[in-house]
TORZA-250389 format. One record per residue: residue in three letters; z, y, x of N, C-alpha, C, O, CB in turn. Coordinates in nm, 2 decimals. Each point is the difference from the previous one (the first is absolute). Glycine has a CB too. Layout:
<sites>
["ALA"; [Z; Y; X]; [Z; Y; X]; [Z; Y; X]; [Z; Y; X]; [Z; Y; X]] ...
</sites>
This chain:
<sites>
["UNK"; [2.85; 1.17; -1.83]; [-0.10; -0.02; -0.11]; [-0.08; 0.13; -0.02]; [0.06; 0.11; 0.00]; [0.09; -0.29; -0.10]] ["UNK"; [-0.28; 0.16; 0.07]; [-0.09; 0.16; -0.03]; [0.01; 0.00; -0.12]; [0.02; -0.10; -0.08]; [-0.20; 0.12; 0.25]] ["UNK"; [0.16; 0.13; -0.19]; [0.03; 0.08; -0.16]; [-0.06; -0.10; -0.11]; [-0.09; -0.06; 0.04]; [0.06; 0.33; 0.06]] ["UNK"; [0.05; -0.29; -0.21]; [-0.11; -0.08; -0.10]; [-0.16; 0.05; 0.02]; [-0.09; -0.09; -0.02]; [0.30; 0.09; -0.17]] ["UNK"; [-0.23; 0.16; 0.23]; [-0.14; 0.05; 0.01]; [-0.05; -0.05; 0.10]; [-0.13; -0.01; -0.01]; [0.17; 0.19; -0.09]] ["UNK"; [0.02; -0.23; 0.24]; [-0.02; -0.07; 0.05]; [-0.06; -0.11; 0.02]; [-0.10; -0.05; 0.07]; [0.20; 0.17; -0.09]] ["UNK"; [-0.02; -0.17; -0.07]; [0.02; -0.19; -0.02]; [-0.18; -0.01; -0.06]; [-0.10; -0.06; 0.05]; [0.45; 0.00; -0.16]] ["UNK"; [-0.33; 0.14; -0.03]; [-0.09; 0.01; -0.05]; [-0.18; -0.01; 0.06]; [-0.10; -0.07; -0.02]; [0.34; 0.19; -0.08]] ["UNK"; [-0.22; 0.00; 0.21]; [-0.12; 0.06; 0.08]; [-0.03; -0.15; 0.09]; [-0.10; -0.07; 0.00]; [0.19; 0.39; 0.02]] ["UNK"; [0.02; -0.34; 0.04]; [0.01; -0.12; 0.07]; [-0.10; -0.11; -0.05]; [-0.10; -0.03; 0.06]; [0.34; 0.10; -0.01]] ["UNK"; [-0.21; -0.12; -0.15]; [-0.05; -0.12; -0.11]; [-0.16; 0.10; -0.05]; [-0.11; -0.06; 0.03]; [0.42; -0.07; -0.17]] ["UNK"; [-0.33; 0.23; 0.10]; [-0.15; 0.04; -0.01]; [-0.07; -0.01; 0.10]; [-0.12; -0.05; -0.01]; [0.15; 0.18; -0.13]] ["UNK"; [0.02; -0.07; 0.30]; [-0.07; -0.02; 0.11]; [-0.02; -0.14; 0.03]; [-0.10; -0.02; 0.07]; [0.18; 0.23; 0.00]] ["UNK"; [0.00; -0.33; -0.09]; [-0.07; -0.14; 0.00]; [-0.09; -0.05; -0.06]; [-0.08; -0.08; 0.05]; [0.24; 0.05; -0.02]] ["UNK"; [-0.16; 0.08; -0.15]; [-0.11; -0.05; -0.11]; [-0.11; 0.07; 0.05]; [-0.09; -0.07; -0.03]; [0.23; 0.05; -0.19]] ["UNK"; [-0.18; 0.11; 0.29]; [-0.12; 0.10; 0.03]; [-0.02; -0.05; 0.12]; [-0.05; 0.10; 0.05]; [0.08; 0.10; -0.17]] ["UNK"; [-0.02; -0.29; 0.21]; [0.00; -0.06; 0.17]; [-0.11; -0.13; -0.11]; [-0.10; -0.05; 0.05]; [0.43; 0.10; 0.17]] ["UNK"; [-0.28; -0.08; -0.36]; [-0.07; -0.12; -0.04]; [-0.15; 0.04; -0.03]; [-0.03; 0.10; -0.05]; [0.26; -0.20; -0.05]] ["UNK"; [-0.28; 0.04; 0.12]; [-0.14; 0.04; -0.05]; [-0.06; -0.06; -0.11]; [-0.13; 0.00; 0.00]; [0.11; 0.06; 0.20]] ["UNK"; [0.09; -0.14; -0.32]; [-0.07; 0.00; -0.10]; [0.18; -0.06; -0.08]; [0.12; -0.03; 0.03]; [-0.46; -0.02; 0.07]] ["UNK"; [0.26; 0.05; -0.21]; [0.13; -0.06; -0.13]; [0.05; -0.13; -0.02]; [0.10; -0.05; -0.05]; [-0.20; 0.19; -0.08]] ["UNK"; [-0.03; -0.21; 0.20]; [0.06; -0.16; 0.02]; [0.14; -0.01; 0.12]; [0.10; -0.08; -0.01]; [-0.40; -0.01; -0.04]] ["UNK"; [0.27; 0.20; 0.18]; [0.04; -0.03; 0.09]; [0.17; 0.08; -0.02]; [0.10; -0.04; 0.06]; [-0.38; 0.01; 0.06]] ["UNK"; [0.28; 0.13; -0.21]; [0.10; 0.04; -0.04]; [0.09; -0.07; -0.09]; [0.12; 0.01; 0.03]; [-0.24; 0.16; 0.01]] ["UNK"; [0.07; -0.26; -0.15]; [0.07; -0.06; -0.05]; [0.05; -0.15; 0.05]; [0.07; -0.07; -0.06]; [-0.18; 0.22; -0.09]] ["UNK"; [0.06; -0.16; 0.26]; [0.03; -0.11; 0.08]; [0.12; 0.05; 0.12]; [0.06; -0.07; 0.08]; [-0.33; -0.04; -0.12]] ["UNK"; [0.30; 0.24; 0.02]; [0.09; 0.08; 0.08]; [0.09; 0.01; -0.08]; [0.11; -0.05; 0.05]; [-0.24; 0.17; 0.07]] ["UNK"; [0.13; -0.08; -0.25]; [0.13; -0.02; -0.13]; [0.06; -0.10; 0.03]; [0.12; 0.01; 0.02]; [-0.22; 0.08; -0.21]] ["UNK"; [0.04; -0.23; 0.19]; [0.03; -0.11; 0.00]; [0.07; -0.08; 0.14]; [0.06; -0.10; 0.01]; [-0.24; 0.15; -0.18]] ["UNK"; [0.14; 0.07; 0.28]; [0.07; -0.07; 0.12]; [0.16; 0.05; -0.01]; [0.09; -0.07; 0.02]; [-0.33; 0.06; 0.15]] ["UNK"; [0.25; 0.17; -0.19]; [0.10; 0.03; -0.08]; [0.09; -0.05; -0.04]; [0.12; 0.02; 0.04]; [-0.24; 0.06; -0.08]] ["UNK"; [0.06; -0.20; -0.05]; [0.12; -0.10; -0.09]; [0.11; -0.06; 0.12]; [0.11; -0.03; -0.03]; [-0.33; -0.08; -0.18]] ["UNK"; [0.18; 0.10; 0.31]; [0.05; -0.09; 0.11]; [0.12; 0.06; 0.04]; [0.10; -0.06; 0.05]; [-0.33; -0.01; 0.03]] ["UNK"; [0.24; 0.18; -0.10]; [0.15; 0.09; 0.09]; [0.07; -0.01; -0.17]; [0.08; 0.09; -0.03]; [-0.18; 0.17; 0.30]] ["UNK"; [0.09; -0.32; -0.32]; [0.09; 0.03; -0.18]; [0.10; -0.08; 0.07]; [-0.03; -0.10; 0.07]; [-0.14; 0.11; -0.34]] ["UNK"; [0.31; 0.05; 0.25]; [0.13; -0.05; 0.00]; [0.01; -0.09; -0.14]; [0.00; 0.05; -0.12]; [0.10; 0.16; 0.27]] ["UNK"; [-0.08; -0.32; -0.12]; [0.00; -0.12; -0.12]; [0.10; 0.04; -0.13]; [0.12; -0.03; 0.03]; [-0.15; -0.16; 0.17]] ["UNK"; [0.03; 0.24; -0.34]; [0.11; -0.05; -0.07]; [0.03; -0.19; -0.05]; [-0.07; -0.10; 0.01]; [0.03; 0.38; -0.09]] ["UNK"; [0.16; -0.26; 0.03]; [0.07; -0.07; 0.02]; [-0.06; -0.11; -0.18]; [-0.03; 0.09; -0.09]; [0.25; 0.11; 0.32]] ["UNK"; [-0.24; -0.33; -0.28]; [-0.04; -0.06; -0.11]; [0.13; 0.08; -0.11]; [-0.03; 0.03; -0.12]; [-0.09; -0.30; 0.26]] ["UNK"; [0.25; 0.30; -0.08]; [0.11; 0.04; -0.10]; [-0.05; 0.21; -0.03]; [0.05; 0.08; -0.08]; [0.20; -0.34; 0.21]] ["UNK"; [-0.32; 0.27; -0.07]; [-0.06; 0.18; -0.01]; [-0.12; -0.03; -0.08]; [-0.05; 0.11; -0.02]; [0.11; 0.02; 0.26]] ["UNK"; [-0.14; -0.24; -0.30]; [-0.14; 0.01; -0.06]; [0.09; -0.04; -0.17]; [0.01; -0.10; -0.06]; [-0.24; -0.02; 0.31]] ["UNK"; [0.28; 0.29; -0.27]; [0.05; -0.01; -0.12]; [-0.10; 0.09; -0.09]; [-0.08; 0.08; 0.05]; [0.33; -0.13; 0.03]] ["UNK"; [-0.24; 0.03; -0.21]; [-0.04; 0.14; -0.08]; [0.04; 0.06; 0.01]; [-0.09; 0.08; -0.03]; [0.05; -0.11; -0.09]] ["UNK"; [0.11; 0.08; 0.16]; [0.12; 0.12; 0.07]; [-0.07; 0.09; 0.10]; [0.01; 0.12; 0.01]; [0.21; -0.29; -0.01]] ["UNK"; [-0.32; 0.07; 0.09]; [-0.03; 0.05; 0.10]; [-0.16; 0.00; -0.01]; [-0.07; 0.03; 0.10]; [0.30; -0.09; 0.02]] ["UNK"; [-0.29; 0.02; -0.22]; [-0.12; -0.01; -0.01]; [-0.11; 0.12; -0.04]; [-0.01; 0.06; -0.11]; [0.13; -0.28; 0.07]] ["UNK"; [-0.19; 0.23; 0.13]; [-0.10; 0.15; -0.06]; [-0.11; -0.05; -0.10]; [-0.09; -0.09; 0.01]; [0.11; 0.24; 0.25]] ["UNK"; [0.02; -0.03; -0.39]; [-0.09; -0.02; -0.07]; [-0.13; 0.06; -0.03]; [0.01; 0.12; -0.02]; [0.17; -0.20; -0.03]] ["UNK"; [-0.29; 0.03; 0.04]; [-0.11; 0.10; 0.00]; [-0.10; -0.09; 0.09]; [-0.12; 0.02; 0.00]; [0.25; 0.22; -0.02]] ["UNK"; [-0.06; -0.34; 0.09]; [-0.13; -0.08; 0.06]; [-0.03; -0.06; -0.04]; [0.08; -0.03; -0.08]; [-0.07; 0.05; 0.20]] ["UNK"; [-0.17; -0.13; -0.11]; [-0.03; -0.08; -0.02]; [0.05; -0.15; 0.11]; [-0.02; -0.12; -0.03]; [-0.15; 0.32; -0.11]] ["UNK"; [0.24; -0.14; 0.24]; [0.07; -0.12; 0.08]; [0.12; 0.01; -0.03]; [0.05; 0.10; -0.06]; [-0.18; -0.11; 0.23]] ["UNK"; [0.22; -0.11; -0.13]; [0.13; 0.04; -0.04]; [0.04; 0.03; 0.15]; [-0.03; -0.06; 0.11]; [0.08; -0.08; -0.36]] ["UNK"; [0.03; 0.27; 0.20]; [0.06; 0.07; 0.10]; [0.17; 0.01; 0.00]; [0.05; 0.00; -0.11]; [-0.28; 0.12; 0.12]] ["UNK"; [0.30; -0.09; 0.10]; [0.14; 0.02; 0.02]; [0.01; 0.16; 0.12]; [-0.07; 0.04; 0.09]; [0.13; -0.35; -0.14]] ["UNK"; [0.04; 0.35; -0.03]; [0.02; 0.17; 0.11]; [0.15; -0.03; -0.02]; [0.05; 0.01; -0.11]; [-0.27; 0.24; 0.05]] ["UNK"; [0.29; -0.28; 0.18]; [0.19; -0.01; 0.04]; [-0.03; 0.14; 0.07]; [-0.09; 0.02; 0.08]; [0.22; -0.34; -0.01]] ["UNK"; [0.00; 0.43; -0.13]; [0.00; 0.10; 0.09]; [0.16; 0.00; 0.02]; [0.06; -0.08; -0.08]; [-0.30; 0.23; 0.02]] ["UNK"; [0.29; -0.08; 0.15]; [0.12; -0.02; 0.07]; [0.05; 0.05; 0.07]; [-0.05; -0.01; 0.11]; [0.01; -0.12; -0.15]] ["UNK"; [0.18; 0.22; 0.04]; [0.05; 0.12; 0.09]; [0.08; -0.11; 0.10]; [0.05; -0.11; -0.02]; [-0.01; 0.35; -0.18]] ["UNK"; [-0.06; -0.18; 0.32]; [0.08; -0.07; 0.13]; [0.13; 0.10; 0.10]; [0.01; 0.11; 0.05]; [-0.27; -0.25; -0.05]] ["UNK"; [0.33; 0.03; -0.01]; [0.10; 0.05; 0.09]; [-0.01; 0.13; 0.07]; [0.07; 0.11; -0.01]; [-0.03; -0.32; 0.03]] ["UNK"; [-0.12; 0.20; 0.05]; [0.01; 0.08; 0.14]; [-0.08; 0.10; -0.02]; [0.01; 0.09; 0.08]; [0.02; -0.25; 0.07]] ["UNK"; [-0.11; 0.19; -0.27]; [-0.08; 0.11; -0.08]; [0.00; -0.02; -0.11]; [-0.08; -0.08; -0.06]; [-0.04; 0.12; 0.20]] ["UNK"; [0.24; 0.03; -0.21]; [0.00; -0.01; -0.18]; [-0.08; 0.06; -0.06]; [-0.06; -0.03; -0.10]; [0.24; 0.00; 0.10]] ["UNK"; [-0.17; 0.16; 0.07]; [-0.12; 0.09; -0.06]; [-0.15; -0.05; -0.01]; [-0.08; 0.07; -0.07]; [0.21; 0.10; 0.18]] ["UNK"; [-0.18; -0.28; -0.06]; [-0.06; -0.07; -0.01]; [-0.07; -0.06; -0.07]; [0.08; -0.08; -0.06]; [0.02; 0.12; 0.15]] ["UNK"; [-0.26; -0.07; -0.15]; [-0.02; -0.15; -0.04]; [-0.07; -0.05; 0.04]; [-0.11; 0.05; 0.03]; [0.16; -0.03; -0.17]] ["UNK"; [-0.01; -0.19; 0.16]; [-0.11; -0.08; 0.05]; [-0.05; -0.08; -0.11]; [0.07; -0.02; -0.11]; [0.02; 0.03; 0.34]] ["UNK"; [-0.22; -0.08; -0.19]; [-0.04; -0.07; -0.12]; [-0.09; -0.12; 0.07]; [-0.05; -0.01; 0.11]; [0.06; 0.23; -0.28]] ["UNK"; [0.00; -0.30; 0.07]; [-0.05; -0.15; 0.09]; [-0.08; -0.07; -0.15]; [0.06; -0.01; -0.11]; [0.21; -0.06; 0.34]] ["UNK"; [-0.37; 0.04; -0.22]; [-0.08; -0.09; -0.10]; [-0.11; -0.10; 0.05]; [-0.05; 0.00; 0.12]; [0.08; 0.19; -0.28]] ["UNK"; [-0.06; -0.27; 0.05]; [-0.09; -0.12; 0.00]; [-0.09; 0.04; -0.11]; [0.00; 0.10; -0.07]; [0.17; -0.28; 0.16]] ["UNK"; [-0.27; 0.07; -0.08]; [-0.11; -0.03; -0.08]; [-0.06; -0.16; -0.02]; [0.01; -0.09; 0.09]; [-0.04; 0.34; 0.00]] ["UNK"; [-0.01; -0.28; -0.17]; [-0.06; -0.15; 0.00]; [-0.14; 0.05; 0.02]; [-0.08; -0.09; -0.01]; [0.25; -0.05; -0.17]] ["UNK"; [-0.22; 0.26; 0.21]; [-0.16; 0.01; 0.01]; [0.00; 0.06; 0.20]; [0.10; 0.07; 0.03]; [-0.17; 0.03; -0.39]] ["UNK"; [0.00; -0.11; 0.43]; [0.00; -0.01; 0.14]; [-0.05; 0.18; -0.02]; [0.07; 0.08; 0.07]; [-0.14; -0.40; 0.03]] ["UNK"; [-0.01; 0.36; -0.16]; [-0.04; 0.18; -0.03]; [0.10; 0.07; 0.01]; [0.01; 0.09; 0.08]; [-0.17; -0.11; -0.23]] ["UNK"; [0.25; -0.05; 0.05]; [0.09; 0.08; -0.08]; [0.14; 0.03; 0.11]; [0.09; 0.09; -0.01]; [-0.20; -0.21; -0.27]] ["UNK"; [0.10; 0.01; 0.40]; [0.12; -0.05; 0.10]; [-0.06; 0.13; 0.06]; [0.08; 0.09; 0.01]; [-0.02; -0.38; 0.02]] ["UNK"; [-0.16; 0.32; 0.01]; [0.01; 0.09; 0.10]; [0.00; 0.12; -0.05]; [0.07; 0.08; 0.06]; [-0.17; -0.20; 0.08]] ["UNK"; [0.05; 0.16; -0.25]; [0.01; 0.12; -0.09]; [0.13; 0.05; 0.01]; [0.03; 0.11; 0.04]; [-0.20; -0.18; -0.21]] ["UNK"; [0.31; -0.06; 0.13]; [0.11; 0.04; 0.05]; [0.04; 0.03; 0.09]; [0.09; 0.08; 0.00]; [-0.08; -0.15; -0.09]] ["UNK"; [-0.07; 0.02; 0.21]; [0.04; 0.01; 0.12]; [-0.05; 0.16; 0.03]; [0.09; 0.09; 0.03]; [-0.10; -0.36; 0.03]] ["UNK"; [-0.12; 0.31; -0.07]; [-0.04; 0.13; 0.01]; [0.12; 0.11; -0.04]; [0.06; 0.09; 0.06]; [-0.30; -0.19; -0.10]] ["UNK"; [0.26; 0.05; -0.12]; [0.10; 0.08; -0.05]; [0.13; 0.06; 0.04]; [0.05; 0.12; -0.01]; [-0.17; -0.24; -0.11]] ["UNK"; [0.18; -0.02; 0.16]; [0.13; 0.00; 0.10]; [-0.01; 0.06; 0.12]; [0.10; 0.04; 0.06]; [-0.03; -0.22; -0.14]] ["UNK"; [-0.18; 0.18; 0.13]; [-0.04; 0.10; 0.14]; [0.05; 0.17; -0.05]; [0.07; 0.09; 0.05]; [-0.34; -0.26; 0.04]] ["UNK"; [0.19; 0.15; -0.19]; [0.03; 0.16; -0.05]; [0.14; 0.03; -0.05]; [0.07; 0.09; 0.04]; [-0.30; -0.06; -0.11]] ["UNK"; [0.27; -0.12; -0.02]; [0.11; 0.08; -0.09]; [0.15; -0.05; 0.04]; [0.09; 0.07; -0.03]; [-0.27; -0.04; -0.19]] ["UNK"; [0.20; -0.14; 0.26]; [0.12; -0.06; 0.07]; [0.04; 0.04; 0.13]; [-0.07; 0.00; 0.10]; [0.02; -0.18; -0.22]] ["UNK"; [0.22; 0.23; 0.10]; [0.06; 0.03; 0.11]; [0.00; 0.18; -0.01]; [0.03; 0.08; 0.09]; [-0.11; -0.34; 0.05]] ["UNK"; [0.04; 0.30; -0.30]; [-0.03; 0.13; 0.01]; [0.16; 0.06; -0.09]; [0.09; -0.08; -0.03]; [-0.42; 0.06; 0.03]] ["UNK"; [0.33; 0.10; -0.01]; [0.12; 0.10; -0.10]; [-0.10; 0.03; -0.17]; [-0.11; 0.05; -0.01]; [0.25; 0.13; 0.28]] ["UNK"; [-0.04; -0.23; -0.39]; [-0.12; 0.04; -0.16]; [-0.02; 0.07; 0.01]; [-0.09; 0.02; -0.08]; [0.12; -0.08; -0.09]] ["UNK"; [-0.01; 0.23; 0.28]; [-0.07; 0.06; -0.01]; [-0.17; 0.04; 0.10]; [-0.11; 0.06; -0.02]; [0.36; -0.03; -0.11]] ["UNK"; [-0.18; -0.10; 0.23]; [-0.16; -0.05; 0.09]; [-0.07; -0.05; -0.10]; [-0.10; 0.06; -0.03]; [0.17; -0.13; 0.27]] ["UNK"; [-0.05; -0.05; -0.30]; [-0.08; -0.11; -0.09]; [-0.09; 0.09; -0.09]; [-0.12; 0.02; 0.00]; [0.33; -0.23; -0.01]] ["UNK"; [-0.09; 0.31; -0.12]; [-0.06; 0.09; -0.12]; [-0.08; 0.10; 0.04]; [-0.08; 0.05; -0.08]; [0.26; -0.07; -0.04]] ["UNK"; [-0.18; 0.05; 0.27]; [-0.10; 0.11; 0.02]; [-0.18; -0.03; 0.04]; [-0.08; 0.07; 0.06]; [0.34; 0.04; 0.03]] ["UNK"; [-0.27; -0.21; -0.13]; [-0.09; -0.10; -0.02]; [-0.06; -0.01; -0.12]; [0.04; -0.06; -0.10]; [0.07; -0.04; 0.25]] ["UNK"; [-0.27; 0.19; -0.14]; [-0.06; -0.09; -0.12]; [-0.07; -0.09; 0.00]; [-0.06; 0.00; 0.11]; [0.07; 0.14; -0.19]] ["UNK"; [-0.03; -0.22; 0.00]; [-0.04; -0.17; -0.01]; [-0.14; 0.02; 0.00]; [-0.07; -0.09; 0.05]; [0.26; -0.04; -0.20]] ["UNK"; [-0.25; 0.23; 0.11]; [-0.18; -0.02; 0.01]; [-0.06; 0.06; 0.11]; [-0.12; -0.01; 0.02]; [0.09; 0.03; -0.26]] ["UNK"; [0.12; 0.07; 0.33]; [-0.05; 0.07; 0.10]; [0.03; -0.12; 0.14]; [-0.08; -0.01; 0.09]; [0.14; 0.29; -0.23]] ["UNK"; [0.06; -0.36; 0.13]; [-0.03; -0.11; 0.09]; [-0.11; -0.09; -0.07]; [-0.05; -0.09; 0.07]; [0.29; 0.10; 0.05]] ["UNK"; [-0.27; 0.00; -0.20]; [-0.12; -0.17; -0.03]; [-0.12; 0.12; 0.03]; [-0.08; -0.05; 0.08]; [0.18; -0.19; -0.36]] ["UNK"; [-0.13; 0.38; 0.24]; [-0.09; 0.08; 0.09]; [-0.03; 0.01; 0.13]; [-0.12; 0.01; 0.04]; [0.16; 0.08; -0.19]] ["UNK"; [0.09; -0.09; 0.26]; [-0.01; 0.05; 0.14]; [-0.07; -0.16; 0.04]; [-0.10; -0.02; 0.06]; [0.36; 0.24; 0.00]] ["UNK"; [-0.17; -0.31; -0.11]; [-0.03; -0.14; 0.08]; [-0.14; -0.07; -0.03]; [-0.03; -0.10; 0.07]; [0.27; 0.07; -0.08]] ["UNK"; [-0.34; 0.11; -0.11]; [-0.11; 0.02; -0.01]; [-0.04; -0.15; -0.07]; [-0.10; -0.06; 0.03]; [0.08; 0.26; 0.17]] ["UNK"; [0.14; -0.26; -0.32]; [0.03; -0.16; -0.05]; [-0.12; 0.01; -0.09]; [-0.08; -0.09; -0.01]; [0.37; 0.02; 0.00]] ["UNK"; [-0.32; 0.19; -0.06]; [-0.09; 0.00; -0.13]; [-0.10; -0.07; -0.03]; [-0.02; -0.05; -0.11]; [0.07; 0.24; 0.13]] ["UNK"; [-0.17; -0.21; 0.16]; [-0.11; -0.04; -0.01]; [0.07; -0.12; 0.05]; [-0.09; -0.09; -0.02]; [-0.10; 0.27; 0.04]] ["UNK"; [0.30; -0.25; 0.04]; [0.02; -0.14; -0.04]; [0.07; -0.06; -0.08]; [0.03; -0.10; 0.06]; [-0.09; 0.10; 0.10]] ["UNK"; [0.11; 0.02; -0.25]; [0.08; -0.05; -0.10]; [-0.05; 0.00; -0.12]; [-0.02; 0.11; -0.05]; [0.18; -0.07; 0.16]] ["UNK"; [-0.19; -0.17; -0.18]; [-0.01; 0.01; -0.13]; [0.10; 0.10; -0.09]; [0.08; 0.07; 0.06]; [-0.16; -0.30; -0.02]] ["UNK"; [0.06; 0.23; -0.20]; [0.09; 0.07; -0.05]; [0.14; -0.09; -0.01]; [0.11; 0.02; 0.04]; [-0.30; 0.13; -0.17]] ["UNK"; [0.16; -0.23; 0.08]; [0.12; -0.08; -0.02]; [0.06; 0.00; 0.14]; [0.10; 0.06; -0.03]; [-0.20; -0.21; -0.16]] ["UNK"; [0.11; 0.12; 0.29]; [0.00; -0.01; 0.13]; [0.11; 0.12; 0.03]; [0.12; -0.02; 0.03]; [-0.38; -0.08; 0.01]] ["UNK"; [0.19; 0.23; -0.07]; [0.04; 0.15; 0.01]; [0.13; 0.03; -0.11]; [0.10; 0.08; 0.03]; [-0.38; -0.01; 0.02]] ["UNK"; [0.26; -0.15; -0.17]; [0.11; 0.01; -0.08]; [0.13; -0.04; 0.05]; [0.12; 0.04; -0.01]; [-0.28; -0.06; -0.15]] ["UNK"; [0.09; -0.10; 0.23]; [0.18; -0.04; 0.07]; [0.01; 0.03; 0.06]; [0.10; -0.05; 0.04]; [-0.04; -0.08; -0.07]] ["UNK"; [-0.11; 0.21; 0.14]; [0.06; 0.08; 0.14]; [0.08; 0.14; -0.08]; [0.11; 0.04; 0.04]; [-0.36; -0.12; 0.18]] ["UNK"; [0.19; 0.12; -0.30]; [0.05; 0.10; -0.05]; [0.13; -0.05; -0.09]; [0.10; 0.08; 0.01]; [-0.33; 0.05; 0.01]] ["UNK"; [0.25; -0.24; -0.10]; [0.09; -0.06; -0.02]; [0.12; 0.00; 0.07]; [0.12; 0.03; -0.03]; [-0.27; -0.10; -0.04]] ["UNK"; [0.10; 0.01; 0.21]; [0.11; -0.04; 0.12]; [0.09; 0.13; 0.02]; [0.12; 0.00; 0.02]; [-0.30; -0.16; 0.13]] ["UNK"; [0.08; 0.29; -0.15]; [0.01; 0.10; 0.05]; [0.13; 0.08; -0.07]; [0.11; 0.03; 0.05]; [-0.37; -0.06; 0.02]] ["UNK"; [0.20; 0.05; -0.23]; [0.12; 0.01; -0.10]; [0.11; -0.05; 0.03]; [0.10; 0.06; 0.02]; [-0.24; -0.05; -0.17]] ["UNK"; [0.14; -0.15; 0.16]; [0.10; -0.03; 0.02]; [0.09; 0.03; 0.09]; [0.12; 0.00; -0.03]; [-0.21; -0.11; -0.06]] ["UNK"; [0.04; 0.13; 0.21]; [0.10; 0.05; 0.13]; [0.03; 0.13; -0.04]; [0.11; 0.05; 0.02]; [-0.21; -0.18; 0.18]] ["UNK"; [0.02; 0.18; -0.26]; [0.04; 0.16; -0.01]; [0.12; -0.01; -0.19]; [0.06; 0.09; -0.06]; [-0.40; 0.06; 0.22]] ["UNK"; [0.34; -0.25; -0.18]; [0.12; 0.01; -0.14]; [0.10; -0.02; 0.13]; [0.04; 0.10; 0.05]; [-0.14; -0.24; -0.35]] ["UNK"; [0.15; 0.01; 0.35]; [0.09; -0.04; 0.10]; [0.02; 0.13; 0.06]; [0.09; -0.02; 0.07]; [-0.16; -0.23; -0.03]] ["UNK"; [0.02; 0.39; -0.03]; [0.08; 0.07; 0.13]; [0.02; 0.09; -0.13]; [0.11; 0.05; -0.01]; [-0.22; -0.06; 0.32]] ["UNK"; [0.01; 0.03; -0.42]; [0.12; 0.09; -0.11]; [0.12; -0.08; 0.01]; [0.09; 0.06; 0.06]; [-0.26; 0.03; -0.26]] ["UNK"; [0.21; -0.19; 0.16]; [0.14; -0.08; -0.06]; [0.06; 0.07; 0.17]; [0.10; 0.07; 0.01]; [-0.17; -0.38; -0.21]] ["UNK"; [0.00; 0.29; 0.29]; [0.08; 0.02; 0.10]; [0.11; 0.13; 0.04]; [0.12; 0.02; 0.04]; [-0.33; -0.16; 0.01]] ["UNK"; [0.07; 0.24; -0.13]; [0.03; 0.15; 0.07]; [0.15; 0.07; -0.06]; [0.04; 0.11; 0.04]; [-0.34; -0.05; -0.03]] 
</sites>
């Protein structure tokens, strides 16, 4: 797996091959397609991120064979918001809380260059999402 700065660079250099915002956000959206399904018994309040205007779920989860570990798996009822996760989990799942914390939340929605396409509301819940994964690796660390 490449470093998070990586992952990161990785996902901006796609968005810049796109040549406009329609074509990018139709790229978020293909995204949605690699999301590992949760489960109807995981679409709890428990697991629900708050701050969006969609309703969202973030399951994160230490595994056997890497405890040090966290992985994270979510849904969305909005098709944007599916891939936004998916983006997300590109970056921050399968990392250590402290790969995850060494991460600030406005400098990836800067590198990946979301600003000029995302509404605010839009922006609020990515940054939402974002918090959230980064509370999950405090509890973690």
């Amino acid at each position: 797996m490449a470093g998070i700065d990586q992952t990161i660079n990785d996902l901006a250099d796609d968005f810049a091959l796109l040549p406009d915002w329609e074509e990018r956000i139709s790229h978020v959206i293909e995204l949605a397609r690699a999301l590992e399904p949760i489960s109807d018994a995981e679409r709890t309040e428990e697991n629900r991120v708050r701050g969006c205007i969609s309703r969202v779920w973030l399951v994160s989860e230490h595994r056997d064979d890497q405890p040090e570990k966290l992985y994270f798996r979510g849904d969305s009822d909005a098709h944007l918001v599916r891939g936004e996760i998916a983006m997300l989990l590109r970056i921050f799942s399968g990392r250590t809380p402290q790969e995850i914390l060494s991460i600030d939340p406005k400098a990836v929605f800067e590198r990946l260059g979301l600003r000029e396409a995302l509404t605010a509301q839009r922006s609020n819940g990515l940054f939402s999402m974002m918090n959230r994964i980064q509370q999950e690796a405090r509890n973690a660390a």
